[in-house]
C-alpha positions in Angstrom: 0.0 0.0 0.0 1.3 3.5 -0.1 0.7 6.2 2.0 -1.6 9.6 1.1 1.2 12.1 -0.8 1.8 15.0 1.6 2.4 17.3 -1.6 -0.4 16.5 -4.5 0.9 16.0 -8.0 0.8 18.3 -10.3 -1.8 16.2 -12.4 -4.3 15.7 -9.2 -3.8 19.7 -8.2 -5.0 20.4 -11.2 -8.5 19.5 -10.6 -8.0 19.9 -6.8 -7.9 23.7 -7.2 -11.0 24.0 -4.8 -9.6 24.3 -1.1 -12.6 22.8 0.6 -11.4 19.7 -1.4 -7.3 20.2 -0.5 -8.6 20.8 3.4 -10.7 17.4 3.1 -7.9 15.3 2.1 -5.4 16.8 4.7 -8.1 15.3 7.3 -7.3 12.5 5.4 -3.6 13.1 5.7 -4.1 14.0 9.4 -6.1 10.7 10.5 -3.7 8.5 8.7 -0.8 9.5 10.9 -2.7 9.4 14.0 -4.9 6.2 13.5 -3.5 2.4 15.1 -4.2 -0.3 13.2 -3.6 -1.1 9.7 -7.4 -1.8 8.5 -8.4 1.8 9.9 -5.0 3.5 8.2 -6.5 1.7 4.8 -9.9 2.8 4.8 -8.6 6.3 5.3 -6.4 6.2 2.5 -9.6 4.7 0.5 -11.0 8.4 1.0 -7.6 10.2 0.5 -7.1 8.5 -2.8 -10.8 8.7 -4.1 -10.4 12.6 -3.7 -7.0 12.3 -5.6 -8.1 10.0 -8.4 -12.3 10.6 -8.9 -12.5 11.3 -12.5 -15.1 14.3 -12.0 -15.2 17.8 -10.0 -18.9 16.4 -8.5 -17.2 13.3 -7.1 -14.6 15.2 -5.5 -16.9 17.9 -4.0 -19.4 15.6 -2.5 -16.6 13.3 -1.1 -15.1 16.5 0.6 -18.8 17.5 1.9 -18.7 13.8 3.1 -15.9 14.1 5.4 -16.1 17.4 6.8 -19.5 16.8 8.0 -17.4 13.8 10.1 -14.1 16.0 10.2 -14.3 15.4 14.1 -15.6 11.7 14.0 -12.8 9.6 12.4 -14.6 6.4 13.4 -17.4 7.4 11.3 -14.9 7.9 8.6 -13.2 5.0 9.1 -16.5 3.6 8.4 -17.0 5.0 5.2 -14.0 3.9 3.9 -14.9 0.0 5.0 -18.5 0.7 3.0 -16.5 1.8 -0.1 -14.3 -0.9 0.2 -17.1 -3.8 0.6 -19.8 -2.1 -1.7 -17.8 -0.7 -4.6 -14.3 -2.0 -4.8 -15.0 -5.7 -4.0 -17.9 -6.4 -6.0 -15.0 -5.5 -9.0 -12.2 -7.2 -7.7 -11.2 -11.3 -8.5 -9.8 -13.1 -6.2 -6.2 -13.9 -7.8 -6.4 -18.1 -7.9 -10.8 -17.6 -8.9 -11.4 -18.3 -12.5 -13.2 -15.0 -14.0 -17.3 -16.3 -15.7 -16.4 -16.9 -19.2 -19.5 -18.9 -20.4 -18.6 -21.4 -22.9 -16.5 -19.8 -25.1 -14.9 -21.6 -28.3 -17.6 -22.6 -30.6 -16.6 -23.9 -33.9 -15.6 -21.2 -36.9 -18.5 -23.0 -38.5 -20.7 -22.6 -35.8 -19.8 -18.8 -35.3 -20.8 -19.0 -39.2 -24.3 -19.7 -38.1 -24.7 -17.5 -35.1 -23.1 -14.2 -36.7 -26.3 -15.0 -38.8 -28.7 -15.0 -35.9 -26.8 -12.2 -34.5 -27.5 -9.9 -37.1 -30.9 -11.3 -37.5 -32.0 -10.5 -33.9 -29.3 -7.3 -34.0 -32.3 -4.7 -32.2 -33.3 -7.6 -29.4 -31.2 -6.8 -25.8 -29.1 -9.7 -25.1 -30.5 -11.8 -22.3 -27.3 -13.8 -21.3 -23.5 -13.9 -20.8 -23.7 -15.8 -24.6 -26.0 -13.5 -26.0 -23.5 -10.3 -25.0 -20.4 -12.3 -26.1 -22.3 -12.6 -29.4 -22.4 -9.1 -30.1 -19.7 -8.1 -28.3 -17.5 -10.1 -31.0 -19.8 -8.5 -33.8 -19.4 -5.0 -32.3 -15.4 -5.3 -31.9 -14.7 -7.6 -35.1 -13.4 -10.4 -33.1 -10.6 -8.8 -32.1 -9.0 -8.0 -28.5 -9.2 -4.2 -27.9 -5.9 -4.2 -25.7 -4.0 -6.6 -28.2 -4.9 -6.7 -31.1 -5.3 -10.3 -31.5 -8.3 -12.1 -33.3 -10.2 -14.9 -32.2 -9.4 -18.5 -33.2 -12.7 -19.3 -34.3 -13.9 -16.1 -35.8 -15.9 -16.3 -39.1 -13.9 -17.3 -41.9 -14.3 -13.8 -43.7 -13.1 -12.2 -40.7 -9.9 -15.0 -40.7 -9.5 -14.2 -44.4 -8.6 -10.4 -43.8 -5.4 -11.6 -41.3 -2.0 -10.2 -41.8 1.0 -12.5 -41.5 1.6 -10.5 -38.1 -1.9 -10.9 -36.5 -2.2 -12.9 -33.4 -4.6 -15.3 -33.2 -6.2 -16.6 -30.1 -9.2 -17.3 -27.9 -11.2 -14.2 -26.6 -13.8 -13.8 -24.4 -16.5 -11.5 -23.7 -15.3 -9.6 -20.2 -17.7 -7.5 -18.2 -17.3 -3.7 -16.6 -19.5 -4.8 -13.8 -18.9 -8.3 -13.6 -21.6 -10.9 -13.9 -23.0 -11.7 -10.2 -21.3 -8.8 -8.7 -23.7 -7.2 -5.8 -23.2 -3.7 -4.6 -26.0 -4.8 -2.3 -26.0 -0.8 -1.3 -29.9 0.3 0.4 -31.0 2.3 2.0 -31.7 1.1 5.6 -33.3 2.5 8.2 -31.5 3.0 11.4 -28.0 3.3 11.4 -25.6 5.9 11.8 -27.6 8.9 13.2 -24.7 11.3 12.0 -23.9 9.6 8.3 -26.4 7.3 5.9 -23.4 5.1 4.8 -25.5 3.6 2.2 -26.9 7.2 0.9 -23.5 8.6 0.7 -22.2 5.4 -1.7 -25.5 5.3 -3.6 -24.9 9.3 -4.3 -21.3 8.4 -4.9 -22.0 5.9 -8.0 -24.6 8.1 -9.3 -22.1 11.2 -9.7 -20.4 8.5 -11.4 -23.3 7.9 -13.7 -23.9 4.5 -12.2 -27.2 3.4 -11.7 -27.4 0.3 -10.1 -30.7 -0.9 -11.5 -29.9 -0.5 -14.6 -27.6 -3.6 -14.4 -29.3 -6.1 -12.5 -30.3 -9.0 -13.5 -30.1 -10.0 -17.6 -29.1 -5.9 -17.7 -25.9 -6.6 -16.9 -25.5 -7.8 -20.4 -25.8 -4.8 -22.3 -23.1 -4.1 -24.7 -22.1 -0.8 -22.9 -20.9 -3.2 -19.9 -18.7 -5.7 -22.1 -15.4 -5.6 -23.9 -13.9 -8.6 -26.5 -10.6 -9.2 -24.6 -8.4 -12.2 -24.9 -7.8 -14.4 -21.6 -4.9 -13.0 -20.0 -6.0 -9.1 -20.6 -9.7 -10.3 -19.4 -7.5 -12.0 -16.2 -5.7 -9.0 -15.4 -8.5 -6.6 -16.2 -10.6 -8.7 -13.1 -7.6 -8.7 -11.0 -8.1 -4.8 -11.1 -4.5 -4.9 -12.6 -5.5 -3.0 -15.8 -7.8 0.0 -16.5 -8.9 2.1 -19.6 -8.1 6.1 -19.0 -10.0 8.3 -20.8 -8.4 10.8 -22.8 -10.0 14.3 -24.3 -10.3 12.1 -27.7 -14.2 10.9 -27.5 -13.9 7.2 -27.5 -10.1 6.7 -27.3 -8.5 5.2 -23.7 -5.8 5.3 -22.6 -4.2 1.3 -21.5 -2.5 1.2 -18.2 -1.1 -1.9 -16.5 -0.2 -2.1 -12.9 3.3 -3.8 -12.7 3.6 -2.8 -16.7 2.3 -3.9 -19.0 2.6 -7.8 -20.1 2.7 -8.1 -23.3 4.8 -6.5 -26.3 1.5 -6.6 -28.4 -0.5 -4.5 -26.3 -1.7 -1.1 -27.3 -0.9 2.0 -25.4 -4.3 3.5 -26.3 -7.5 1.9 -28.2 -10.3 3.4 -29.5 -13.3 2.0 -29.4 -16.2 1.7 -32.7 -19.1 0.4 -33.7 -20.4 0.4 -37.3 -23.7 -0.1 -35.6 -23.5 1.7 -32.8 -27.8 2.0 -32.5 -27.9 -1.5 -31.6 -24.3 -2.5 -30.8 -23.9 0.5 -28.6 -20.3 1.2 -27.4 -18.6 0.6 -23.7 -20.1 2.8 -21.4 -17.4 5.9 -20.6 -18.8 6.4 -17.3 -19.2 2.9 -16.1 -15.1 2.7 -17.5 -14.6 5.3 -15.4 -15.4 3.5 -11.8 -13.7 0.7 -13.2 -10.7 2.8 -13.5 -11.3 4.8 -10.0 -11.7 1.4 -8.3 -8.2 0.1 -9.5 -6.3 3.1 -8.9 -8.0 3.4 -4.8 -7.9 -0.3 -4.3 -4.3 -0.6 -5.6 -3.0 2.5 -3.7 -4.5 1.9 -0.7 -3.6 -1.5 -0.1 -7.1 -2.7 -0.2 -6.0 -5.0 -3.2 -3.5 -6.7 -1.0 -6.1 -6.6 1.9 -8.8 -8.8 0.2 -6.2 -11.3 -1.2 -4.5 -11.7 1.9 -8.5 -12.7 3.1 -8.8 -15.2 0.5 -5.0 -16.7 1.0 -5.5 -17.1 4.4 -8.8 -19.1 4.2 -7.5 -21.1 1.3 -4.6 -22.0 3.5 -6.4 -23.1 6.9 -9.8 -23.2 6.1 -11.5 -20.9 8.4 -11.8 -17.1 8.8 -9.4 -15.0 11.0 -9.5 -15.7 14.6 -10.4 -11.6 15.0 -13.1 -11.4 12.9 -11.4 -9.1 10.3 -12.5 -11.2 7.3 -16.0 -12.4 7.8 -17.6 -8.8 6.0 -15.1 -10.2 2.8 -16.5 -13.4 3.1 -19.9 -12.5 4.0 -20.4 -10.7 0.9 -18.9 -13.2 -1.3 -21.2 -15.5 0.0 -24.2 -13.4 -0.8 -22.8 -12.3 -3.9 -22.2 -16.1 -4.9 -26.3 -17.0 -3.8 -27.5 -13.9 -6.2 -25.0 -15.3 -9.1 -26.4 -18.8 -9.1 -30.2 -17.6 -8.7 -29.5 -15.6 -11.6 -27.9 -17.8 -13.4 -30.4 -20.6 -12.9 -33.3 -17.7 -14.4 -31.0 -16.7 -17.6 -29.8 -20.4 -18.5 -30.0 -21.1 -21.9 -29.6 -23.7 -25.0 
């Protein structure tokens, strides 16, 4: 993890030229050198970092509101940081040795054949499933990784026809913003913290974000703004939170970054995306990019990353939770999220 920088770069002062949102984060600064324990110090940084790193002016400002209105309460800030953490981060984040949903992927080139056919054919229907997005997706993105470049083994036969001798050529899948079974499980409950709605504030959060949480339940998470055609190992890093698209002032073009650089020669340094359809085979959504983006920069600077590993290593390795308790909200919410998955799943299934 890294500690809150006591001077802000020159890229984050840039947008942090409002001094209610420079005195928030130095309560941010502040707590972090006075508070004990390591889980506290984290979800601190979770706010310090979300000022430094939200991708819009609103974000920042509300965030700022946020934690003056506890600037004398750091328990209830501490808090907030463990909502954000459980609610937003975790719902994105794969557990490093956990095999991302895939579906079944690798269909014959003849078979492909066929469904391209259906897939234009039924072109203005929603997709209703993890195969129907991965259908378009590979329509939308002509077979072909965004990050890489490569194209898919069993792509149609026209699209293999138009390789160069330098194309790649592997399997790709159909990868998901918001993941498939991910639960933000964020209401608003009555009772509570008399002094902050936890559960208000995050809602408010992912709507400045442009997130709308019902918009992607159920089969909606399947809309073609909330998938990318990425090939395994991007899709595997991209899960891990190890990879995010950066918007640039170019509508449509992102920027790639890599934590730990980038792992392959043949991956772009920026991609723009296209549709020649884009009515019905509507583009990634920029704002729902975005969170993805915020999530990995907060969760990898703060050590929250690390955090929810460590969680998962330590059960793998003895089999029960940590003797203090520390783990069970992790694990709690991975259980819930795995009972919504597999309801869902079971009401989606198809031939």
């Amino acid at each position: 993890m890294s500690r809150l920088p006591e001077v802000i770069p020159d890229l984050e002062s840039k947008f942090m030229n409002d001094p209610h949102i420079i005195g928030a984060y130095n309560i941010c600064l502040k707590l972090e050198g006075e508070l004990a324990t390591d889980d506290e110090i984290r979800r601190i940084r979770i706010l310090g970092f979300l000022l430094l790193y939200a991708p819009k002016q609103e974000i920042r400002t509300y965030v700022a509101k946020t934690i003056f209105s506890c600037e004398n309460e750091p328990d209830i800030l501490v808090e907030l940081g463990r909502f954000i953490e459980l609610h937003v981060i975790l719902p994105f984040k794969k557990y490093r040795s956990q095999t991302p949903p895939t579906g079944t992927e690798y269909p014959s080139s003849h078979c492909f054949d066929d469904r391209w056919k259906e897939v234009k054919a039924n072109i203005t229907l929603a997709p209703r499933n993890h195969k129907d997005a991965k259908d378009r997706a590979f329509v939308r993105d002509n077979w072909t990784c965004i990050a890489t470049g490569s194209i898919h083994r069993d792509a149609p036969r026209e699209i293999l026809d138009r390789r160069t001798p330098k194309s790649l050529s592997t399997y790709l899948v159909c990868a998901h913003i918001i993941p498939e079974g991910a639960l933000f499980d964020v209401k608003e409950r009555p009772g509570g913290n008399p002094k902050l709605d936890y559960a208000s504030t995050i809602l408010a959060i992912l709507e400045l974000f442009g997130c709308n949480i019902s918009s992607l339940s159920g089969e909606k998470v399947h809309s073609l703004v909330n998938v990318i055609t990425m090939e395994k190992n991007t899709h595997e890093l991209f899960y891990r939170l190890e990879l995010y698209f950066e918007a640039t002032p170019t509508e449509n073009r992102y920027e790639i970054n890599c934590y730990y650089g980038k792992p392959f020669s043949c991956m772009s340094d920026f991609v723009t995306f296209s549709s020649s359809d884009p009515d019905h085979l509507p583009l990634p959504s920029p704002e729902l990019l975005a969170l993805h983006a915020t999530c990995c920069k907060v969760a990898q600077m703060s050590g929250a990353i690390k955090y929810i590993d460590k969680v998962y290593d330590d059960v793998d390795a003895t089999g029960v939770l940590a003797y203090d308790g520390t783990s069970g909200d992790i694990l709690s919410y991975k259980l819930l999220s795995l009972s919504s998955s597999s309801v869902s799943d079971q009401g989606q299934k198809t031939v």
